[in-house]
C-alpha positions in Angstrom: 117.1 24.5 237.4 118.3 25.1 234.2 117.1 28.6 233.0 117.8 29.3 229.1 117.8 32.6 227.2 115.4 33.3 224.8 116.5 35.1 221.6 114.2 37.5 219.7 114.3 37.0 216.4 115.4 39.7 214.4 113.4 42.1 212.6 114.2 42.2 209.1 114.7 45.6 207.2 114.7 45.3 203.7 115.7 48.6 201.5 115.3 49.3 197.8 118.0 51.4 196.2 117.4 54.5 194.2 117.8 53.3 190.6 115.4 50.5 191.7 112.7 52.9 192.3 114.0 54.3 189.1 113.6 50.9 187.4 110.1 50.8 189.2 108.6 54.3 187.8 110.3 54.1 184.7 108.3 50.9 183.6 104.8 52.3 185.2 104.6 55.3 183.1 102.6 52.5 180.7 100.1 51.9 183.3 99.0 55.2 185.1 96.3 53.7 187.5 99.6 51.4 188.6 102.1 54.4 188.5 99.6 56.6 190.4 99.6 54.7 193.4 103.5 53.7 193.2 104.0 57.9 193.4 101.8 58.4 196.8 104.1 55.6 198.6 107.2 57.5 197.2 106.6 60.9 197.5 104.3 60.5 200.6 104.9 57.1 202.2 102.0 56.3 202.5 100.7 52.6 203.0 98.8 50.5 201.0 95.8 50.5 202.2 95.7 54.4 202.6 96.9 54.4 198.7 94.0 52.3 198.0 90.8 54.4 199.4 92.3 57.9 198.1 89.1 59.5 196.8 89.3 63.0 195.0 86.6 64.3 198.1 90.1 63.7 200.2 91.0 67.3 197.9 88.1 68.9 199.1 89.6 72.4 200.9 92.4 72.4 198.1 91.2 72.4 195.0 95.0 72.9 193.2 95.6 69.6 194.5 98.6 70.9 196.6 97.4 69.1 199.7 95.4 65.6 200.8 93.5 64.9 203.7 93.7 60.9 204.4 93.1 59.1 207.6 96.6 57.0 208.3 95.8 53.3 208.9 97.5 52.0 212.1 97.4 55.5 214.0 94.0 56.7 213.1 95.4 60.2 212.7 93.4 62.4 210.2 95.4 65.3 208.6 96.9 67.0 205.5 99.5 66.0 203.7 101.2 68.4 201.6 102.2 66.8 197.8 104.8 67.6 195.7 104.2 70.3 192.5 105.6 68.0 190.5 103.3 65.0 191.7 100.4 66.9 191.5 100.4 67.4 187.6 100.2 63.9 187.6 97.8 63.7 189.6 95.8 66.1 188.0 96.4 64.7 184.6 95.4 61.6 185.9 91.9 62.9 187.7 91.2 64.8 184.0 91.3 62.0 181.9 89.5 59.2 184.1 87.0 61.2 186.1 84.1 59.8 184.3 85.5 56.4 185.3 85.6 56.7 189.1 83.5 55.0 190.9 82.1 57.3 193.7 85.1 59.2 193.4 87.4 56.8 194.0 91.3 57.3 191.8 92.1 53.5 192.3 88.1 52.0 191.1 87.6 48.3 191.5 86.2 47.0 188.1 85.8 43.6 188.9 84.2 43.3 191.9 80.4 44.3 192.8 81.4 44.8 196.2 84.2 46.7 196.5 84.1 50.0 195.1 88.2 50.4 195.1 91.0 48.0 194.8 92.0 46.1 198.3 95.3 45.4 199.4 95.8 42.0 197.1 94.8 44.0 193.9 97.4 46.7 194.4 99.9 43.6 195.4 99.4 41.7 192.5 99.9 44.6 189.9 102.6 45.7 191.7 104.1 42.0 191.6 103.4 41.8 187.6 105.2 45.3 187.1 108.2 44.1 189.5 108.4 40.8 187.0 108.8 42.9 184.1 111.6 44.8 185.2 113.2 41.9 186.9 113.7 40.5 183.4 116.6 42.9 182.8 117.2 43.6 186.8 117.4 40.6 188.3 118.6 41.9 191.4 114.8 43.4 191.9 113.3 40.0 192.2 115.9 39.0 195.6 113.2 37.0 198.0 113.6 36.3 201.2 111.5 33.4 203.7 109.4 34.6 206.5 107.5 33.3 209.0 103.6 33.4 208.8 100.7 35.0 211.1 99.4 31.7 211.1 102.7 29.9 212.0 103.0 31.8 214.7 99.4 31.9 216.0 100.2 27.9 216.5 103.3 28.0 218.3 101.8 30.8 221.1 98.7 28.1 221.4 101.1 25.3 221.7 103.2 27.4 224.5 99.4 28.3 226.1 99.8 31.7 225.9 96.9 32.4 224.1 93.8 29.8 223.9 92.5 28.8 221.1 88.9 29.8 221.8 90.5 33.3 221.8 91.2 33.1 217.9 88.3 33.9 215.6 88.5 33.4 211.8 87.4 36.8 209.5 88.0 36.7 205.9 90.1 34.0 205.7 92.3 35.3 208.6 92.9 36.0 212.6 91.0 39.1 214.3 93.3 42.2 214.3 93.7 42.7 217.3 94.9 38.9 217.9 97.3 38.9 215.0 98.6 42.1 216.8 98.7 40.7 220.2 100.0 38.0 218.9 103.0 39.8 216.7 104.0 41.9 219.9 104.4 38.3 222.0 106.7 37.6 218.9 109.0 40.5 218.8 108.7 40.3 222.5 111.1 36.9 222.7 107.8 34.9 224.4 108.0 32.9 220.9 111.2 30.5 221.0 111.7 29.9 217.0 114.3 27.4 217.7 112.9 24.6 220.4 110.4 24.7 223.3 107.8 22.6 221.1 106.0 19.3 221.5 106.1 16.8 219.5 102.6 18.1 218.1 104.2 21.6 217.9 107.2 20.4 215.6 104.7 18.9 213.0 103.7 22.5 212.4 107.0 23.6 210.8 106.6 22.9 207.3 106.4 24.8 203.6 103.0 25.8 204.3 103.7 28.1 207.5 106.5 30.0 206.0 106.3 32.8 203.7 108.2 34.0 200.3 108.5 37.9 200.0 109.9 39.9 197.8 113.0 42.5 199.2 111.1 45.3 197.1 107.5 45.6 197.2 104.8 48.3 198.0 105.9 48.2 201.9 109.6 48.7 201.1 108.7 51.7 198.5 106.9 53.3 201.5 110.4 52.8 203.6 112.3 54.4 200.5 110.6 57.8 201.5 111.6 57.6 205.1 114.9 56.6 204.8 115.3 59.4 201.7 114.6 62.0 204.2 117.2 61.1 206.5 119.8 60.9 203.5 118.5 64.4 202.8 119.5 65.4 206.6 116.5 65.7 208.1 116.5 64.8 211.8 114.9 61.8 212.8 112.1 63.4 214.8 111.7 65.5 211.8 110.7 62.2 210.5 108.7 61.2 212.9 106.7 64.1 212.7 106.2 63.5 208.5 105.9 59.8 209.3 102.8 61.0 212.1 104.1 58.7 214.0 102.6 58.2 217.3 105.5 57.5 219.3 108.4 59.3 217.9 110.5 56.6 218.6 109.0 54.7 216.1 111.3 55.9 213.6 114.3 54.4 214.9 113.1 50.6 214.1 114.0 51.7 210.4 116.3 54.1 210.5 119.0 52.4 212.9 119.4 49.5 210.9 119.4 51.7 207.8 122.5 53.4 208.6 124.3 50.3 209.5 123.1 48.6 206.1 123.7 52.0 204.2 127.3 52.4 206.4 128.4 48.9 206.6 131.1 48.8 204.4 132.7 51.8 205.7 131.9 51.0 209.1 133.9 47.6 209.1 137.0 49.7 207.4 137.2 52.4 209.9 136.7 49.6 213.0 137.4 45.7 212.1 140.0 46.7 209.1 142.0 49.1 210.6 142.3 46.5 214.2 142.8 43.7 211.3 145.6 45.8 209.6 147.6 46.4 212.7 147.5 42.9 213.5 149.2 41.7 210.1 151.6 44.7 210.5 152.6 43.0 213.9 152.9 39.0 212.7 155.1 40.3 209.7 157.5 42.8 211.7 156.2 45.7 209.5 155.9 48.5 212.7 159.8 48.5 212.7 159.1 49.5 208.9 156.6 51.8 209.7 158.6 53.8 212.4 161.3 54.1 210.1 159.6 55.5 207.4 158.6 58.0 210.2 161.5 58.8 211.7 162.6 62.5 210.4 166.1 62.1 209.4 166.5 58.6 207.7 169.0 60.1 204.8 172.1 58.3 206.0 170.4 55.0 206.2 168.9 55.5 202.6 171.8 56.2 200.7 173.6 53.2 202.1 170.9 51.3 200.6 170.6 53.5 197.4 174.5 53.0 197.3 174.3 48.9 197.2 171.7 48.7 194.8 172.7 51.9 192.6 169.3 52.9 192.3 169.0 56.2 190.4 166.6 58.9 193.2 163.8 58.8 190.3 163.6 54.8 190.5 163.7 54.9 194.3 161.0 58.1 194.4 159.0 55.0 191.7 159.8 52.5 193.9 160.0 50.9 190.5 163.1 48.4 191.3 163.9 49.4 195.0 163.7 46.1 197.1 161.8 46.7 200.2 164.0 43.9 202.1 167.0 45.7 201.6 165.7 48.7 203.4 165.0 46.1 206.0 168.0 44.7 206.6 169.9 48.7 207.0 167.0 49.4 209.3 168.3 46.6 211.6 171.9 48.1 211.8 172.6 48.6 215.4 173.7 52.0 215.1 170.8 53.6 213.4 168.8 51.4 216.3 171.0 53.8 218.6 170.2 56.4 217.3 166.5 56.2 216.9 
């Protein structure tokens, strides 16, 4: 029987660069609710939906606003989080001016909805996307997009395999139970979900514009990445990281940060490893190592002036190589007696 491999897909790790961030902040200062929560994913990396239910009773034990006591989404870990001096005028500023405003104490209030008392997740998306399209008109490179696959996409192929049952999925507020999706995601990243084939004919119809999703390279997510891989650029160790991160599993940090260095390194990396294998090989097709080991060979003067002596090259023009014809140099260097005597 015919066993195949299954590929995992790759995760994909998007980074923003500094001046984008710049860009970013830059442009906010004209919308201080906006540029408020922008700071606690840069200077704190914290997620979204931690950004979004920051509440000034969250400041309770320090009143100078030095630390914040939050509860971190995915691990459930309560603690404080030490901000920044320079942050905290801002926020302080911030806090003096709209006090009166917050609802139930609440820095990011909604205003337009009668049931939620502070912005969701989609609110603090969609300002962030308007802000995003008003620096991308003079940085285009801000606006780079990239297609992903959806929850829902995804949720179909695993039934169509029979992994998961479809009695198992439960629609809440428009989308799968989180412990599904999650369940779900892990059999993804796993390799249990072939991308490529392994569908029915039924399974196939599902692969269309609707199950694939457009996202932007920099967006709230990839500002919270920013501050982790900052840290390591910094030289902090990468269970230092962890430990800021309060990551569960310290290992954790290494799903960024590995690819980060290779992204960051890339360039470099190829030079030291593909370019320098690359440039021995063209040295070899055009007979240039006999050219190199004369050039290190420690006494070539007899060889050179014969060649300085048929072209009457002055010692400045040769030391310029201004007029001095490589090929001549050559053609000595393949006299049998300086082969001798090499």
């Amino acid at each position: 029987m015919l066993q195949r491999t299954i590929i995992k897909p790759k995760r994909k790790n998007l980074f923003v660069e500094d001046e984008e961030i710049a860009w970013l902040w830059h442009e906010s200062k004209k919308y201080p609710k906006l540029q408020l929560a922008i700071g606690f994913a840069m200077i704190r990396g914290f997620r979204s939906e931690e950004i979004c239910a920051i509440n000034i009773d969250d400041w309770r034990g320090t009143p100078d606003l030095t630390k914040i006591e939050a509860i971190l989404e995915k691990s459930n870990i309560k603690d404080e989080f030490p901000i920044i001096k320079e942050f905290v005028v801002i926020v302080n500023e911030y806090i003096q001016k709209n006090l009166h405003l917050l609802k139930n104490g609440y820095l990011f209030s909604s205003y337009t909805s009668t049931k939620r008392e502070h912005w969701d997740n989609n609110t603090f998306a969609t300002l962030f996307a308007r802000l995003r399209n008003k620096v991308g008109k003079n940085h285009p490179q801000i606006l780079e997009k990239y297609k992903t696959l959806t929850a829902r996409y995804k949720i179909l192929k695993v039934m169509d395999q029979g992994i998961i049952h479809p009695k198992d999925i439960r629609t809440k507020q428009g989308g799968q139970e989180k412990a599904i999706r999650k369940q779900i995601d892990n059999l993804y990243q796993e390799g249990f979900i072939d991308i490529d084939s392994k569908l029915t004919t039924k399974g196939k119809e599902y692969i269309s514009k609707e199950h694939y999703a457009i996202r932007f390279r920099v967006s709230v997510h990839s500002i919270r990445r920013w501050f982790e891989t900052t840290l390591y650029e910094k030289g902090l160790k990468p269970e230092e990281i962890a430990d800021i991160m309060r990551y569960l599993d310290p290992r954790t940090v290494y799903t960024y940060l590995n690819p980060y260095k290779v992204w960051k390194n890339e360039k470099e990396i190829l030079k030291n490893t593909i370019g320098e294998k690359f440039r021995e090989i063209e040295m070899l097709s055009e007979g240039q190592v006999r050219l190199n080991r004369f050039f290190d060979n420690p006494e070539p003067d007899k060889i050179v002036k014969r060649v300085l002596d048929k072209k009457a090259i002055k010692d400045e023009s040769f030391k310029t190589r201004t007029s001095f014809s490589f090929k001549d140099l050559e053609a000595e260097y393949s006299d049998n007696e300086y082969e001798e005597s090499y």
